[in-house]
N, C-alpha and C positions, 0 to 999 in steps of 0.2 A: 891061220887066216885063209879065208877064200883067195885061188887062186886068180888074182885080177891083175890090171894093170896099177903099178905103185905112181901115186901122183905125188908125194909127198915121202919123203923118206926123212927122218931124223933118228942121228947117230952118236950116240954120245955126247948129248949135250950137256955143258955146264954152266952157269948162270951164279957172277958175284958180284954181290954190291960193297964194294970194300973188300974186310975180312969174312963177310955172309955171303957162305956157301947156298943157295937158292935153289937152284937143282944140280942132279949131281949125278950125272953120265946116265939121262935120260934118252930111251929110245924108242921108235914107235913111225909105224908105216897107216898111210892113209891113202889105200885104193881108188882109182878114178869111180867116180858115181855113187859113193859109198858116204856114207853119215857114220864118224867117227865121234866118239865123245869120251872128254877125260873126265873125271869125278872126283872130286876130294873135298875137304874140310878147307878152310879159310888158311893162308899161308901154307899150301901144299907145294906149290911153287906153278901152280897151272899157270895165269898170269904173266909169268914171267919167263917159260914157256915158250909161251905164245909172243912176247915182244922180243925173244931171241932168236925166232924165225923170221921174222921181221926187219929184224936187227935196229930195233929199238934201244937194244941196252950193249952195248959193249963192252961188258967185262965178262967174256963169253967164249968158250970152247968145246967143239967137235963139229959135223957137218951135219948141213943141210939141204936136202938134197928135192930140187923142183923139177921136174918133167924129164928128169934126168941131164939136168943140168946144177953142178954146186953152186948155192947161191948164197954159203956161207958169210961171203966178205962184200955182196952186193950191197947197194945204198939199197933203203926202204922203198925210194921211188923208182930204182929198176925193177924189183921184184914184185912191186905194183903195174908195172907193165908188163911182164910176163905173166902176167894172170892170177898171184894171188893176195888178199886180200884179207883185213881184217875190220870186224867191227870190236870196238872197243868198249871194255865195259865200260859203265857210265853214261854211254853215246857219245859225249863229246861230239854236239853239233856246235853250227856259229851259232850262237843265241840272235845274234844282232843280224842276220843276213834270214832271207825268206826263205821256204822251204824249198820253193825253186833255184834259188842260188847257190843254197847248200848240195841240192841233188849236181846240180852243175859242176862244182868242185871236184865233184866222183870224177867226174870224165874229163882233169885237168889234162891228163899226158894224152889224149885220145885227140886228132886230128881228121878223122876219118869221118861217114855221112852218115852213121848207125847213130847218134847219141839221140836225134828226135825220138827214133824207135826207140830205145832202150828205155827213154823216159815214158813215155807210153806203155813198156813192158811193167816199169816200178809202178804208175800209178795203176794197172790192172792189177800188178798185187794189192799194192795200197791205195786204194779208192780215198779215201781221206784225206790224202796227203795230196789227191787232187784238187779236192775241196777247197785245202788248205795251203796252196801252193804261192802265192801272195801274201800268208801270213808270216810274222817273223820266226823261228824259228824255238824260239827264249819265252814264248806263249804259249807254245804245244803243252801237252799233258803229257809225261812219262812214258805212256804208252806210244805215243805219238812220234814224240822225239826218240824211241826205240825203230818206227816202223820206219823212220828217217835214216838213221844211222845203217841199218840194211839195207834203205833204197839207195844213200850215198854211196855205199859199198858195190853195188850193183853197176852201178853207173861206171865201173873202170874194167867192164865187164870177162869180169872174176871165171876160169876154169873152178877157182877152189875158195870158197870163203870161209875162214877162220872166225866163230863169235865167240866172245867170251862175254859168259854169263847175261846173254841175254833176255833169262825173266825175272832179273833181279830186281824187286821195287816193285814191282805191278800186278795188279787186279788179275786172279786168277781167269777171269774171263780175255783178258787182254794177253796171259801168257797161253792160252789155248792158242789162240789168234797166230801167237807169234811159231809156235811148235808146230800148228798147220802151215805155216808160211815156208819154214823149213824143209817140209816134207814135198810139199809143192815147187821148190829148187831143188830139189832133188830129181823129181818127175823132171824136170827141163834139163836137166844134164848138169847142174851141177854138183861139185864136192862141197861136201861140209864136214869139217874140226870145231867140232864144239865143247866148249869148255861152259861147265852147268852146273849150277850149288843145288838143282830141282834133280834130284839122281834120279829119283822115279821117272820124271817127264823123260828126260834125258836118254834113259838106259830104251823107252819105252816104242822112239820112234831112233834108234841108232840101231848100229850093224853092229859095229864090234864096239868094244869099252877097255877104259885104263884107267885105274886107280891108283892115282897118286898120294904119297904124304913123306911128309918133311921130304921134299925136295928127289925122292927118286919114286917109279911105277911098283909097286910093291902086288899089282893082280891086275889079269888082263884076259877077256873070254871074248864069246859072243854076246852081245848086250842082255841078248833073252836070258842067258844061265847066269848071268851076275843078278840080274833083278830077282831070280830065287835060292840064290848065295846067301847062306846063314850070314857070313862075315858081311857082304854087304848091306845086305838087311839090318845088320842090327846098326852099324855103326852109320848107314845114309839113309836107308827108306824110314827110319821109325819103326 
């Protein structure tokens, strides 16, 4: 891997729901200003992954390692203050709460005199969601409620944002939308872990890649030499 600074380091990670083993001493570094993306099949354990960086799931071992601080046994909402961040697949916005009140929620732990700005940064990405910033949130269109769930994310303003599978459901023209948005945080200084069922999209605008299935990394290059990877190929682009 390019020699950069590591913003993210995971080491050995295990992930169990019960007696299922989910991942299984998974490991994998995400340099500052770099667009990382894992890729697998459905129940590869990416997902789960990602909510054990978070520490969404507790039946979980090895470390996690953020700006060079372990933030293995940290609660969700410290490491949301230390800058990083996930969108979640689904979106899971409030339905019932307005697009504006949703973005507000991003900057719940935030006291500080940035959050106008920052809202003004989300609707320069998402011009719509200015449009629509009075609207309830459970109205949006897929698309919509996707361009929300990164501006909510935005709003707790993230060194690193973690998405999973964000062009899942939507109108090829709206996943363009969202894969330039990405690359466009990128340009501004931020990191991205993206976790994407779209390998092609995915591998297309990332630095490096990781191939997951049944719960460990089994292949891992430059994004560019995996996207002309026979193995790849065959079993993710079609």
């Amino acid at each position: 891997m390019a020699e950069k600074e590591i913003l993210l380091n995971v080491e050995n990670l295990h992930v169990y729901y019960g007696v299922i083993h989910a991942v299984k001493g998974v490991s994998f570094k995400v340099p500052k200003g770099s667009i990382i993306t894992i890729i697998g099949a459905n129940g590869a354990g990416k997902t789960s992954t990602l909510k054990a960086i978070m520490n969404l799931v507790k039946q979980k071992k090895g470390k996690v390692i953020y700006n060079g601080e372990d933030i293995s046994k940290k609660g969700t909402h410290e490491i949301v203050a230390r800058g990083l961040t996930l969108v979640p697949e689904g979106r899971h916005v409030f339905p019932n709460l307005t697009v504006l009140e949703n973005l507000l929620l991003g900057a719940y732990l935030r006291n500080d005199k940035e959050i106008k700005k920052d809202l003004e940064f989300v609707y320069y990405l998402f011009p719509r969601l200015k449009e629509r910033k009075h609207q309830k949130a459970g109205t949006l269109s897929g698309g919509e409620q996707q361009m929300l769930a990164i501006g909510r994310a935005l709003m707790s303003r993230p060194d690193c944002i973690m998405m999973d599978e964000p062009s899942l459901g939507l109108a090829p023209i709206i996943v363009k939308q969202i894969f330039d948005i990405i690359l466009k945080l990128r340009e501004e200084g931020k990191t991205i872990l993206l976790v994407e069922q779209n390998a092609f999209q995915a591998l297309k605008i990332s630095d490096y890649a990781y191939v997951m299935e049944t719960g460990k990394i089994v292949l891992e290059g430059k994004a560019k030499d995996l996207l002309n990877d026979e193995r790849v190929k065959e079993a993710y682009l079609g």
